[in-house]
N, C-alpha and C positions, 0 to 999 in steps of 0.2 A: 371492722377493727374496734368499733366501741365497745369496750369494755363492761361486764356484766355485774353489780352488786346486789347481793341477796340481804335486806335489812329484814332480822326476824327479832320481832317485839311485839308482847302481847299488848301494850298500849297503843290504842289507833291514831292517837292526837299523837308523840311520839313517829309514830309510823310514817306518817304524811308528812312529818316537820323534816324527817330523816332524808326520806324520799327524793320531797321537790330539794334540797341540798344537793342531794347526789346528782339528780338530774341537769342542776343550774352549774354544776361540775364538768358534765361532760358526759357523763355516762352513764348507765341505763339502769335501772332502778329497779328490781322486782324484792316483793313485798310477803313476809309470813310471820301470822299470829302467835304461831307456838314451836315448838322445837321437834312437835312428829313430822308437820306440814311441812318446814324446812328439812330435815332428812330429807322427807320423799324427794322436795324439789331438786336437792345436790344430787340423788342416788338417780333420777330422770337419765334417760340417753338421750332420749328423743326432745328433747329441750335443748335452749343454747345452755350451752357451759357458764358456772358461775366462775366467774373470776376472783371474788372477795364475797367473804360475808362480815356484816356488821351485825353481831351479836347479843343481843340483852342477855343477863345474869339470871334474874330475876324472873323464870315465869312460870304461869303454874303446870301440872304435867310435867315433862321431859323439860328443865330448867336448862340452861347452858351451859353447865358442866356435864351436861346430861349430855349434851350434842357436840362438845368436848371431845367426849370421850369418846361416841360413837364414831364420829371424823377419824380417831386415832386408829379404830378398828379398823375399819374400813380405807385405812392408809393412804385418805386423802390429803392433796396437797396444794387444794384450798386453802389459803393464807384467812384465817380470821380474828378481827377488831372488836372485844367485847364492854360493853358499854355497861353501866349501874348508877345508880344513886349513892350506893355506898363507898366510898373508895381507901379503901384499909390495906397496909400493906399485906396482910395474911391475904387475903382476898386478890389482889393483882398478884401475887408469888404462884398462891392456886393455881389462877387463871394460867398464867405464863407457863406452867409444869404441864399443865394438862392439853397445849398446843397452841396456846395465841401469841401472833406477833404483837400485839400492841394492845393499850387499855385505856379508856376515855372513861370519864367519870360526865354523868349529866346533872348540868345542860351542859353539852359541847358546843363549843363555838365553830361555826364552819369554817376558820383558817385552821384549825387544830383540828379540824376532821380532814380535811384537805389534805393538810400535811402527813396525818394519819394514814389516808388509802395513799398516798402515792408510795411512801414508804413500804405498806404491805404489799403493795402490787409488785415492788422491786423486791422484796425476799420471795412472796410465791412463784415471780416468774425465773428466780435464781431456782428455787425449790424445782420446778417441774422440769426444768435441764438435767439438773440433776439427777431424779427419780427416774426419767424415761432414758437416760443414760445407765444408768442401776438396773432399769429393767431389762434391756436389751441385753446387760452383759449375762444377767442371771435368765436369759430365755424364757422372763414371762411379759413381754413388750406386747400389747395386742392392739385391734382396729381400734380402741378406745383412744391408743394412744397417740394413733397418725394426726398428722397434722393434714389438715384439709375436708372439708362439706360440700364441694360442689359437687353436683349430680353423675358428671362422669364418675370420682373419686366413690361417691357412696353407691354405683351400681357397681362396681370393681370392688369396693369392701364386703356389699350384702355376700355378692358370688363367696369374695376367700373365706367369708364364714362359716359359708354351707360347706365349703372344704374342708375346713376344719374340723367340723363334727364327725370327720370319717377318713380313714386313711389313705384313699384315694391321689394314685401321682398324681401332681400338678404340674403343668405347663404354663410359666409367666412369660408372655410376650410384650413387646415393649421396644421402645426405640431403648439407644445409651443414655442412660443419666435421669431415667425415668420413677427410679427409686424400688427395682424389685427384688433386691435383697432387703431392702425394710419391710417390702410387702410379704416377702417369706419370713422373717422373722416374727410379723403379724399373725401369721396362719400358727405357725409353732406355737406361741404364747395362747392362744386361741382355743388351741386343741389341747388334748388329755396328755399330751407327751410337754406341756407346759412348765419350765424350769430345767429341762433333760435338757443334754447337749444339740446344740447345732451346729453343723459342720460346714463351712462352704468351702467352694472348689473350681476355681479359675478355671476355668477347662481350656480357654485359649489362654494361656502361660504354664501351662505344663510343661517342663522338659521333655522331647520326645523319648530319651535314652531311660527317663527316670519316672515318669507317666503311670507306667503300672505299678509302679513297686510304691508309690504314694497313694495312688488308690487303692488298693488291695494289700500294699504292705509286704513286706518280705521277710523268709528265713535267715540266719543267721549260717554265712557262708556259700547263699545262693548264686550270687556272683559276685566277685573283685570287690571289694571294699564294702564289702556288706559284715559287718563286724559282730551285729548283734541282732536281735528280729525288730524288725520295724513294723508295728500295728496298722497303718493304713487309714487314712478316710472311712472308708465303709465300715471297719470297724472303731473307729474312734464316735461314729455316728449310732453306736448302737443302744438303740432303748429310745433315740431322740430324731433330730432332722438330718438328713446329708440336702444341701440345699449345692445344686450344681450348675454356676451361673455362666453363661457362656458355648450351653452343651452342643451347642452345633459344629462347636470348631474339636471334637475329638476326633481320636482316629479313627478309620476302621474297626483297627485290632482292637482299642478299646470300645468300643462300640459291642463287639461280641463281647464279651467277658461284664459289660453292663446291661447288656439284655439278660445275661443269667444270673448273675445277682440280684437282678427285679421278678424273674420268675419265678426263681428258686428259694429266694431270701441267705443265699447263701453266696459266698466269695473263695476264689484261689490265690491265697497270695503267692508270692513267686517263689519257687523251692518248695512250697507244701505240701507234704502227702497222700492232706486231703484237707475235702474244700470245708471253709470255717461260717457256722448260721452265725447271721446278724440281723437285728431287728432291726430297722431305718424306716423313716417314714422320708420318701423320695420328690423334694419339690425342684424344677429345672425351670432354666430362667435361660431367652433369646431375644437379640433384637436382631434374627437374618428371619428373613424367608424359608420355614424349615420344607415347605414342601417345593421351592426351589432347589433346597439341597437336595430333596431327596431324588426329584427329577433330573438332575444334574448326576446322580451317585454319588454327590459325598455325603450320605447320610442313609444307614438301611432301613428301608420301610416301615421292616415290623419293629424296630426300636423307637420311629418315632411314632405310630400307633400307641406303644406301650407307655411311651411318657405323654402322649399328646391324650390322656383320658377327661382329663376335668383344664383344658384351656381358660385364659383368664389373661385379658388385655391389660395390662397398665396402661392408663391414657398418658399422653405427654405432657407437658405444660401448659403450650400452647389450648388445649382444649380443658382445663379447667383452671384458668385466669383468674376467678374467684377464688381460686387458693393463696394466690400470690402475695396479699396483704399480710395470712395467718403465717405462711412460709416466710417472709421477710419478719417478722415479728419473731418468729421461734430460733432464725440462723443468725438476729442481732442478738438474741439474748444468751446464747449458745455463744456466741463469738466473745461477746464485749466479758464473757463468764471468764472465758479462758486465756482470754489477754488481758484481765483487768482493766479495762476501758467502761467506769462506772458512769462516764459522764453522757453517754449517748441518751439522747431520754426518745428520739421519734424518729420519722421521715416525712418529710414535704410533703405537703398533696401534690406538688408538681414532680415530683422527683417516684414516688405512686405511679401516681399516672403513666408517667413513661416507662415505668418498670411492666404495667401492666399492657402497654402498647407494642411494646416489645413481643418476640414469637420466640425464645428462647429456644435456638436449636439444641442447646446443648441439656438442654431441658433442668432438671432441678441440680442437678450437679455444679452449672454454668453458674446458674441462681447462687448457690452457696456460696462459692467460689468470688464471684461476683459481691456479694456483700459482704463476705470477709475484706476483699480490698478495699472495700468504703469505707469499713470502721475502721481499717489502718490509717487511711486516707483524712478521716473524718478529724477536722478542727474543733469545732464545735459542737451544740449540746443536739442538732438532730442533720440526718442525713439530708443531702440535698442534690439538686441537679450534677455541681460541679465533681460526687465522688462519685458519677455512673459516664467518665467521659466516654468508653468506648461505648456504653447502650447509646448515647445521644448520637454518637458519630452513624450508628451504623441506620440510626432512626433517621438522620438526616433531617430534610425540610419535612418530612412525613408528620414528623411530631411539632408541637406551636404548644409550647407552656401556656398554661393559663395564669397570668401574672395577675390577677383580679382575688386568687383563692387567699383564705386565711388560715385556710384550717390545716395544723398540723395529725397527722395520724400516731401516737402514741406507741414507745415503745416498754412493756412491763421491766423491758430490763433495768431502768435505770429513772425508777422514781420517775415516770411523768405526769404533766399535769394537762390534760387535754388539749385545754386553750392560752392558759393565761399563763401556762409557766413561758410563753411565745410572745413575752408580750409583744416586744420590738418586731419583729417578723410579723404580727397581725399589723401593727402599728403601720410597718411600708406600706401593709398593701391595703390600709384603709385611708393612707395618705395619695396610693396613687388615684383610688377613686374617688378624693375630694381634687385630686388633680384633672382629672376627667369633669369631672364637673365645671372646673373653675374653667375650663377652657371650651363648653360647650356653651355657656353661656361669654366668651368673648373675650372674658380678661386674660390669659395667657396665649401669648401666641406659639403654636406648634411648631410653622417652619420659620427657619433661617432664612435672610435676603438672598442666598446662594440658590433656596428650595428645598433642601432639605432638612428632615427632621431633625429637634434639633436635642440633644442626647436628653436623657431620662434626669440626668442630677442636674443640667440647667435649669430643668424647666420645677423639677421639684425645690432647690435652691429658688427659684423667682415665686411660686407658692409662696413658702416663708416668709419671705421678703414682703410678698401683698399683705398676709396675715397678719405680721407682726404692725408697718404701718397701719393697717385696716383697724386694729383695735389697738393703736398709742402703746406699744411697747408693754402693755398688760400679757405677759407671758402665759398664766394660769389661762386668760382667754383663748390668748392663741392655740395653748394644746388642747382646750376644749373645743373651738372650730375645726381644728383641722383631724380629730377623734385620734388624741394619742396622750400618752401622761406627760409630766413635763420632765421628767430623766431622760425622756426618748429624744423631745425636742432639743434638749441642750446637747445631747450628741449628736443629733442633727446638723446645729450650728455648728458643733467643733469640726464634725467630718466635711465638710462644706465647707468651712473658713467663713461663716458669714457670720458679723459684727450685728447685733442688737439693733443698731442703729442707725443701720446702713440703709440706704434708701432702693428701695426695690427698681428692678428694672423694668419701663414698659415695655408695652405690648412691640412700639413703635421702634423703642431702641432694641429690643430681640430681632425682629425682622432686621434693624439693620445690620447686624452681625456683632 
């Protein structure tokens, strides 16, 4: 999940100053002299993705309007921050026309550069909702654009692309919710029928009475209430995809009549004279057992030979868990896009964790679904255990939060800042391990005279309490022992109810209740 910036400056001193900032930020830092080097690095497949780039004006060769412009070409949506010495308003107007979100003049100070990428990060990841919503409607969405690298996912994309290059049916199998109408939509954008319509086609909700005359379409007076000629599936699919998800639950009868439209390239619609060519390129999509059906009879052999030519698994969720960070990052930005919910900026490392510990039957659908209700749910600036109550329920004791982590994981939706925009939330949980501390060495006592433990805010209130007597009421001290600033501490004390001056409780009077 940590985020990728590409600084490209032909000065090296510059380069390194830029760098270690980004890095001491949170996130990952790769480095280019001149504006060819960076093209090549954006235009890379096989490399991680750049998330941001930080741009000099100024260089020699291909300068930054140079790369500017190339970006624009090439219709990336790459958000980038371009940097100079000179800072003219003619010059920032430029910059901003030819595709930058933002413009730092140097030296930048690293709170104004700070402020700077979280900012970009929240338009490019508003931007890239966007465009892979754009692309999917306009039928040129391809494997570039899924979301997911784990190894199951890229043997399953290498396959749809060899698909692609050829007209060949495809067979996507897959449990429900596995995402194989995005993966057919992938192969379309993929292949030379890229931007041509794609059709899909429920095959289990088809009206029985009404089945053929939506696929193949009908004449005009064919039967009862047939008023005008209706085109059909097959032919509305023509020149581009008919993508038929579900194809196991057809009938019979359509079953013949879609074996000779794949034969023949040709269809009957209902009342026709004669049969009408259409061009389709034919992808089908199951989660049954097709040669359960066929061994059963509900499904004829040689129709599932004909669609079964180039098979192709979608793995589930559960077997590529390493997606699950990039997919929760893409359906909060996607969500919080379309309910105006600007303020989410992450999710917990606990609240991760147990998304990832989870087996998602319902596989990415569940996922979506599921983090829609969190951002509904969501008070505050990042997601946390409390909006995933039903994954904890069903996790039960299986799951044990790590109350010890600091680290939040970052969402591009919403301007975040790795670490420190969390202050408070690192704050707890560097307070519970000076808690942990203070009572491995003796001074706080854990249980209660009854035996048991005795709650998390006693024992964090009696902390305080040591601290503050421990160093005379010197506040600035205290939040410096206890690793937190002192806006943290003082809501501390207010949440807490404890008084400056109040005298801590020992260890002795703890045990006695």
């Amino acid at each position: 999940m940590t985020q990728t910036i590409l600084i490209v400056d032909d000065d090296p001193v510059q380069r390194r100053i830029l760098e270690n900032s980004v890095n001491k930020m949170g996130y990952r830092a790769v480095t280019c002299e001149d504006g060819e080097s960076a093209l090549a690095r954006l235009r890379e497949t096989s490399s991680t993705p750049v998330d941001l780039v930080v741009l000099d004006l100024v260089m020699p060769g291909i300068d930054g309007m140079g790369v500017l412009s190339a970006l624009s070409e090439d219709q990336s949506a790459v958000p980038v921050i371009v940097q100079t010495s000179k800072g003219g308003i003619e010059t920032v107007v430029s910059a901003v026309r030819a595709g930058a979100v933002d413009f730092c003049v140097k030296p930048v100070s690293m709170e104004r550069l700070k402020v700077s990428i979280q900012n970009a990060l929240k338009v490019g990841a508003m931007e890239q909702v966007v465009q892979k919503i754009r692309k999917s409607s306009q039928g040129t969405f391809t494997f570039d654009d899924m979301v997911g690298s784990s190894p199951a996912m890229e043997r399953a994309k290498k396959l749809g692309q060899r698909a692609a290059d050829s007209n060949i049916p495809i067979l996507l199998e897959g449990e429900s919710g596995v995402g194989k109408e995005v993966f057919a939509k992938a192969v379309q954008g993929a292949s030379e029928r890229s931007g041509k319509p794609f059709i899909t086609v429920n095959c289990g909700a088809l009206p029985e009475n009404l089945a053929e005359s939506i696929l193949f379409g009908h004449e005009k007076g064919a039967f009862t209430g047939a008023t005008q000629n209706h085109t059909g599936k097959f032919k509305e699919a023509d020149g581009g995809t008919l993508f038929l998800d579900e194809v196991g639950e057809l009938s019979l009868d359509l079953q013949v009549k879609l074996l000779r439209a794949i034969q023949e390239g040709e269809i009957d619609p209902v009342g026709a004279k004669r049969p009408v060519k259409t061009d389709f390129r034919l992808i089908s999509a199951t989660n049954r057992d097709m040669i359960e059906r066929v061994q059963e009879g509900h499904f004829r052999e040689d129709l599932y030979y004909r669609l079964n030519v180039f098979p192709i698994n979608v793995p589930p969720l559960r077997a590529r868990k390493a997606d699950i960070a990039a997919l929760i990052q893409h359906f909060t930005a996607r969500i919080c896009l379309e309910e105006g919910r600007r303020n989410i900026s992450g999710i917990s490392h606990d609240a991760l964790a147990m998304l990832e510990a989870y087996d998602w039957p319902g596989n990415i659908r569940q996922l979506e679904n599921t983090i829609f209700r969190a951002v509904i749910l969501c008070d505050g600036q990042q997601l946390t255990i409390d909006e995933f109550p039903q994954v904890a329920s069903a996790l039960g004791k299986d799951f044990a939060p790590d109350v010890t982590s600091a680290t939040v994981v970052p969402m591009s939706a919403a301007a975040p800042s790795p670490l420190s925009s969390h202050d408070e939330d690192a704050a707890d949980d560097h307070m519970i391990e000076a808690m942990k501390a203070e009572a491995e060495r003796g001074v706080l006592q854990a249980l209660s005279s009854a035996g048991d433990v005795r709650s998390l805010e006693d024992v964090e209130g009696d902390l305080i309490r040591f601290a503050i007597e421990h160093h005379g009421g010197r506040m600035t001290r205290v939040a410096r022992s206890l690793d937190i600033g002192r806006s943290t501490l003082y809501r501390k004390l207010k949440e807490l109810g404890i008084d400056a001056g109040e005298p801590r409780q020992t260890a002795k009077q703890a045990a006695n209740g």
